[in-house]
C-alpha positions as CSV (number, residue, x, y, z in Angstrom):
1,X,32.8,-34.4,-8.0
2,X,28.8,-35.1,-7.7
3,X,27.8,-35.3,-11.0
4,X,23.9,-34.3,-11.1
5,X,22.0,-35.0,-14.2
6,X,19.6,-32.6,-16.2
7,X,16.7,-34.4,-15.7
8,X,17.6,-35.0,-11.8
9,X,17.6,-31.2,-11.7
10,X,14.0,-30.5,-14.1
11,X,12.4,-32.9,-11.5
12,X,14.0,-31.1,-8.6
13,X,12.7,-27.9,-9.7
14,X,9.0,-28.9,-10.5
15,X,9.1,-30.3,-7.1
16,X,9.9,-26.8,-5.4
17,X,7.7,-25.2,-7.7
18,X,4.7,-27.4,-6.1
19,X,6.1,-27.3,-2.9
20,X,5.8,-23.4,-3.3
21,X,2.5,-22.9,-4.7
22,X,1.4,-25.0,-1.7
23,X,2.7,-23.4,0.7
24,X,1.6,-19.9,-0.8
25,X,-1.6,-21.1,-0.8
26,X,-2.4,-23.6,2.3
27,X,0.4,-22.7,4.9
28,X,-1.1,-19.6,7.3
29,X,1.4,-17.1,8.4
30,X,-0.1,-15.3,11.7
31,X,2.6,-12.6,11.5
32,X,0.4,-11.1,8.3
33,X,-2.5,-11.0,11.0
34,X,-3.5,-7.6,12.7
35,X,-5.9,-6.4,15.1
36,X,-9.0,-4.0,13.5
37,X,-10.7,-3.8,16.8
38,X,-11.6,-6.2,20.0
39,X,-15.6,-4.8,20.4
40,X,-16.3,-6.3,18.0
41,X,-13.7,-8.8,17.8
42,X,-12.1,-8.1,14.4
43,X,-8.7,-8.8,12.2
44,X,-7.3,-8.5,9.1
45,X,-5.2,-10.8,7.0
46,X,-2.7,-9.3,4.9
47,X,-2.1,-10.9,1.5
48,X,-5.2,-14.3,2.3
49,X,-5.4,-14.1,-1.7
50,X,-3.5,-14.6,-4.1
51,X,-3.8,-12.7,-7.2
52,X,-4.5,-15.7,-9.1
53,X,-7.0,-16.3,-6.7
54,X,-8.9,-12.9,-6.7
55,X,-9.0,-12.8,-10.1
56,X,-10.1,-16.4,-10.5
57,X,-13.6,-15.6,-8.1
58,X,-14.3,-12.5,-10.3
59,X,-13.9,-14.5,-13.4
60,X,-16.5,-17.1,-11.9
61,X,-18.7,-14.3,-10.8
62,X,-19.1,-11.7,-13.8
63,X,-21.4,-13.4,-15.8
64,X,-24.2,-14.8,-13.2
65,X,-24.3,-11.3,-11.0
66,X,-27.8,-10.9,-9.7
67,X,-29.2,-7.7,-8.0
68,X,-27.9,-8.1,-4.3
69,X,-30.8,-8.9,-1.6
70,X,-31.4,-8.9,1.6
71,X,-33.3,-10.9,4.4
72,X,-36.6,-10.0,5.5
73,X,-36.4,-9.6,9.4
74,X,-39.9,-11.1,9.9
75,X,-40.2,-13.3,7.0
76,X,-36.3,-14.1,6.5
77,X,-37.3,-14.6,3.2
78,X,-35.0,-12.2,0.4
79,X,-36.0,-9.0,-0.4
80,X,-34.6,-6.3,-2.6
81,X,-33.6,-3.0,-0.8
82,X,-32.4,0.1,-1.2
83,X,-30.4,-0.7,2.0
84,X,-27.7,-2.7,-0.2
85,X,-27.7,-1.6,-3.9
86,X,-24.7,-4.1,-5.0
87,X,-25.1,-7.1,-7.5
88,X,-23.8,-10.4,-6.8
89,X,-23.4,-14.7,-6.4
90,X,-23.0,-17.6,-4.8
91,X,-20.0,-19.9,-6.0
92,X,-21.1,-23.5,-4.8
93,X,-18.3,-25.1,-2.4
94,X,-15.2,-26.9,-3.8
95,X,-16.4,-25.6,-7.2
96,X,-12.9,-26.4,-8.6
97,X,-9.3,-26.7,-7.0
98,X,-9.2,-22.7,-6.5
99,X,-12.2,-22.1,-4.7
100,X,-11.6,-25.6,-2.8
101,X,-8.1,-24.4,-1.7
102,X,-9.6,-20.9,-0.6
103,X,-12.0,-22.7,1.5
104,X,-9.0,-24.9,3.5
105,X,-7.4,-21.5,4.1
106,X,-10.6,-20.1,5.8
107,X,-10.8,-23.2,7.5
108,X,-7.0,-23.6,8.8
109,X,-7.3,-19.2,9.6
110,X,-10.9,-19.6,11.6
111,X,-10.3,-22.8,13.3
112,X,-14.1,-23.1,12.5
113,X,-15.1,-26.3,10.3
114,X,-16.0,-26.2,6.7
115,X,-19.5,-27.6,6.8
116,X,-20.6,-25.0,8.7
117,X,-20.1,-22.3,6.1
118,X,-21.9,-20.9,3.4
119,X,-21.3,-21.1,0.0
120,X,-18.7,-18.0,-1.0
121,X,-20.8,-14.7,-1.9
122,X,-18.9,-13.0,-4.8
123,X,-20.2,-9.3,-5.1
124,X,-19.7,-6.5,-7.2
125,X,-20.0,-2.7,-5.6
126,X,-19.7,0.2,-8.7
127,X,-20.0,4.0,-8.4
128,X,-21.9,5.2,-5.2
129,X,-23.2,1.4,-4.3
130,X,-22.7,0.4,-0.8
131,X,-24.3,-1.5,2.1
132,X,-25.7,0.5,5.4
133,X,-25.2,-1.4,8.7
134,X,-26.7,-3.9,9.7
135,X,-26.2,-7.5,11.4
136,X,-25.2,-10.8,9.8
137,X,-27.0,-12.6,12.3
138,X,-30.3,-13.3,12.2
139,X,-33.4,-11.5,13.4
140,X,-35.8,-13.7,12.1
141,X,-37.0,-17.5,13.1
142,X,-36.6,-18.8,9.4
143,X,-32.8,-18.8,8.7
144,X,-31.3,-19.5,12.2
145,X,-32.9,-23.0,11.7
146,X,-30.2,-24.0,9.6
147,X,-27.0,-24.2,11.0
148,X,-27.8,-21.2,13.4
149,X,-26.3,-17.9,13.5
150,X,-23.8,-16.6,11.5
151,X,-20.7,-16.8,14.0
152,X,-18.0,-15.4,11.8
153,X,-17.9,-13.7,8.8
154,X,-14.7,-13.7,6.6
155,X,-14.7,-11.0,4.1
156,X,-12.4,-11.2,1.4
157,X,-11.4,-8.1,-0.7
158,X,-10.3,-8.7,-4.5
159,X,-9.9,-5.2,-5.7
160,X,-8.1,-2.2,-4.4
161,X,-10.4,0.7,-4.7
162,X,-9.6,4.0,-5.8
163,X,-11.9,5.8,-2.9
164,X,-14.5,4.9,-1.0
165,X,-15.5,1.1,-0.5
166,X,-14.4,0.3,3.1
167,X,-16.2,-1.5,5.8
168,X,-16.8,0.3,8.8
169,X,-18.2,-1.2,12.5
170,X,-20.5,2.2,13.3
171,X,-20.9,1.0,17.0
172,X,-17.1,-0.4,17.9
173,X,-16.2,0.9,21.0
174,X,-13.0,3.6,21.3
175,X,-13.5,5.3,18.1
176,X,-11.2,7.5,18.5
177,X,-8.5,4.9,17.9
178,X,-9.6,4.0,14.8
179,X,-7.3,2.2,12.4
180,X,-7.3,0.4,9.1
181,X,-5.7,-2.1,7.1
182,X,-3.6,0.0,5.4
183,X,-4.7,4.0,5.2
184,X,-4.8,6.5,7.9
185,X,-7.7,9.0,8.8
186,X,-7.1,11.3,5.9
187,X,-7.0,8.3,3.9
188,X,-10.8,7.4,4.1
189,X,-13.9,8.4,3.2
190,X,-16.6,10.4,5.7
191,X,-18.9,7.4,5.7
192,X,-15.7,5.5,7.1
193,X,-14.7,7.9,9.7
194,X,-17.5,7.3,11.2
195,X,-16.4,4.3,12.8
196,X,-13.5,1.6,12.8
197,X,-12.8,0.9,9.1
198,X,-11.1,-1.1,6.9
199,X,-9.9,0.0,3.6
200,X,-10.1,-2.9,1.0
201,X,-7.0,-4.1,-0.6
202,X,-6.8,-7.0,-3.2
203,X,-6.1,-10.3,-1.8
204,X,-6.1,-9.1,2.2
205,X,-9.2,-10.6,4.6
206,X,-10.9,-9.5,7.5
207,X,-12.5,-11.9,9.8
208,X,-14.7,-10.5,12.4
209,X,-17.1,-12.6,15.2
210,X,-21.2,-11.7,15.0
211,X,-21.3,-13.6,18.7
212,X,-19.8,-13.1,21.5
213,X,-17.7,-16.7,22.8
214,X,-21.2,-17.7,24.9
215,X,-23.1,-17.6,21.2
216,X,-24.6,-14.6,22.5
217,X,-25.2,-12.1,19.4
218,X,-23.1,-9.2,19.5
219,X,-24.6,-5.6,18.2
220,X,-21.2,-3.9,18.4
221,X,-20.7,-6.2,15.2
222,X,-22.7,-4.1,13.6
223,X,-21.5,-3.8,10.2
224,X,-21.9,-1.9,6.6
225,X,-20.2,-1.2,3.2
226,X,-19.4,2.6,2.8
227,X,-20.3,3.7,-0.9
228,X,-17.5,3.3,-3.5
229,X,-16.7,7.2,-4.5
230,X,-13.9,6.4,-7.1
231,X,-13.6,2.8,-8.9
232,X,-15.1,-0.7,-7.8
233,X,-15.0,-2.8,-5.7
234,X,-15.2,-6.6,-5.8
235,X,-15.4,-8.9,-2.3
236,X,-16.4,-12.2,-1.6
237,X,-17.9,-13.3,1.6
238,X,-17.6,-16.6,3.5
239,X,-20.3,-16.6,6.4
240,X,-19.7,-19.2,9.2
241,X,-22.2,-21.1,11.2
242,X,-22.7,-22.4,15.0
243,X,-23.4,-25.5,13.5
244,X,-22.9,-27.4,10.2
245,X,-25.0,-25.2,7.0
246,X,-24.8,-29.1,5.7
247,X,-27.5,-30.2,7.5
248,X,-30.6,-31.3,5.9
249,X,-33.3,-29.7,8.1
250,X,-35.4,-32.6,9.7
251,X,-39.0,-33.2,10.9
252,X,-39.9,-31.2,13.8
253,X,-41.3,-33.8,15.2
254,X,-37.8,-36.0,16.2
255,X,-37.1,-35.6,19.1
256,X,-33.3,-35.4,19.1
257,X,-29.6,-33.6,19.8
258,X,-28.7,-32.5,16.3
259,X,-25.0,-31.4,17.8
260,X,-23.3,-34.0,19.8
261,X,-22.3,-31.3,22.7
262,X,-25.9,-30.3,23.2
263,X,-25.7,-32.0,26.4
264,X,-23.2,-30.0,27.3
265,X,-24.4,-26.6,26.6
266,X,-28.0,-27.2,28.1
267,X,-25.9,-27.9,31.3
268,X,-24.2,-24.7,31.1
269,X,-27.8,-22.9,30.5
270,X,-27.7,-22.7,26.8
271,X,-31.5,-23.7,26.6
272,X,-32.6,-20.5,28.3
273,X,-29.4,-18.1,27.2
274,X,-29.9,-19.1,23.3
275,X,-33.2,-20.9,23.2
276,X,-34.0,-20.1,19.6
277,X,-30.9,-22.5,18.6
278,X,-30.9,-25.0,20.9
279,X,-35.2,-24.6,22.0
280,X,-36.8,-23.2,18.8
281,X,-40.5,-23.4,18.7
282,X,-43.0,-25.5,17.5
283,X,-43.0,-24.7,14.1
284,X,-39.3,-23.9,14.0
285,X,-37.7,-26.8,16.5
286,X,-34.2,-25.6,17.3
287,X,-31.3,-28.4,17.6
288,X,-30.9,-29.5,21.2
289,X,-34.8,-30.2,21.9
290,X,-34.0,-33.4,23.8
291,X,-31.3,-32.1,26.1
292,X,-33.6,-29.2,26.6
293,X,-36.2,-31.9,27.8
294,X,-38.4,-29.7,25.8
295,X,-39.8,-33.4,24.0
């Protein structure tokens, strides 16, 4: 008879228990993954958080939230509106192991690389806040310098909400087959009907695409919060990039690629398709001015 001792079995045991936290929290299961709506292109992730994870970004979050703002759309400076009445924050990247472990996930779900995101939005919506639709891409010259358009945005949920509180896509095409992420029509709230919606539910995600696959932006990803009727409702938002968000912005005046396939786009067209990325202007010089030949 094998005769195993106690401490074998204490080691053997801590060793499962990290090899099943990791695996809770790094491994992507694309079974949990369903379809919101292909215009726009939109899915949902069932159980992305944890609840130690949800609760963790809230805990970082609650005593820095700010009024919420929003960009100007000639300016692109930050506003206050009435358009988007929630309060929230920015938790800087790989702020601890949590928040660093959160960001692989987005990584290893999107297939999109972490320098190009943002910093993780934390916000708060209470009684009768919302967001009206609009666009996370960018209509103004200012923000699209860095990093370009928002491709992706991953919006994580880490609060169920009583009523009210889902995100709806106004303009995605065959309404009439509208689903959710886990309610049916009677289930949701007028402002969501209106629409494709999801409802929020702690710890799930929904990843939907701002461009089209040319880069092209795409206004059936138009976009908005419906207001929270019963409860409230905590998210936290990781907007993705063309390019890397890490980038210092550089002197207009060199005269170089700043994205090694630049070449390659400007020979597919890119310079007159997307010219405020790749072209810019003089006072905003986008990032593929030399294949361009624009310098």
């Amino acid at each position: 008879m094998i005769r195993i001792s106690r401490f074998f079995l204490i080691v053997l045991a801590s060793i499962s228990s990290i090899i099943y936290e990791c695996s809770s929290t790094s491994i992507i299961n694309p079974s949990k993954v369903k379809q919101v709506s292909w215009k726009p292109r939109a899915f949902v992730y069932e159980g992305f958080l944890t609840d130690e994870e949800c609760n963790h970004l809230i805990s970082l979050a609650k005593s820095e939230l700010k009024r919420s703002a929003v960009a100007d759309n000639d300016s692109g400076q930050s506003k206050l509106s009435e358009v988007r009445t929630s309060s929230g924050m920015f938790i800087r990247k790989g702020k601890d192991p949590i928040v660093a472990g959160i960001e692989d996930k987005i990584t290893m779900w999107t297939f999109l690389p972490k320098e190009n995101g943002e910093d993780i939005q934390v916000l708060r919506y209470e009684h009768g806040q919302k967001y009206d639709p609009h666009y996370d891409y960018f209509a103004d010259k200012v923000n699209i310098v860095r990093g370009g358009h928002r491709m992706a945005t991953v919006l994580m949920y880490l609060s169920n909400v009583e009523s009210g509180g889902e995100t709806v896509f106004p303009s995605a095409e065959e309404p009439s087959r509208r689903r959710s992420s886990s309610a049916s029509d009677e289930d949701l709230s007028e402002c969501a009907k209106k629409g494709i919606a999801v409802k929020p539910r702690k710890g799930d995600a929904l990843l939907f695409f701002n461009l089209h696959p040319d880069a092209v932006p795409d206004p059936i990803s138009l976009h908005g919060g419906c207001p929270v009727i019963e409860g409230e409702k905590w998210s936290a938002t990781k907007w993705i990039h063309v390019d890397s968000f890490d980038k210092i912005v550089g002197d207009g005046g060199n005269c170089t690629d700043q994205n090694q396939n630049c070449e390659k786009w400007a020979a597919l067209g890119e310079c007159t398709k997307n010219p405020e990325y790749m072209v810019g202007s003089p006072e905003l010089p986008g990032n593929c001015r030399r294949s361009c030949k624009i310098c």
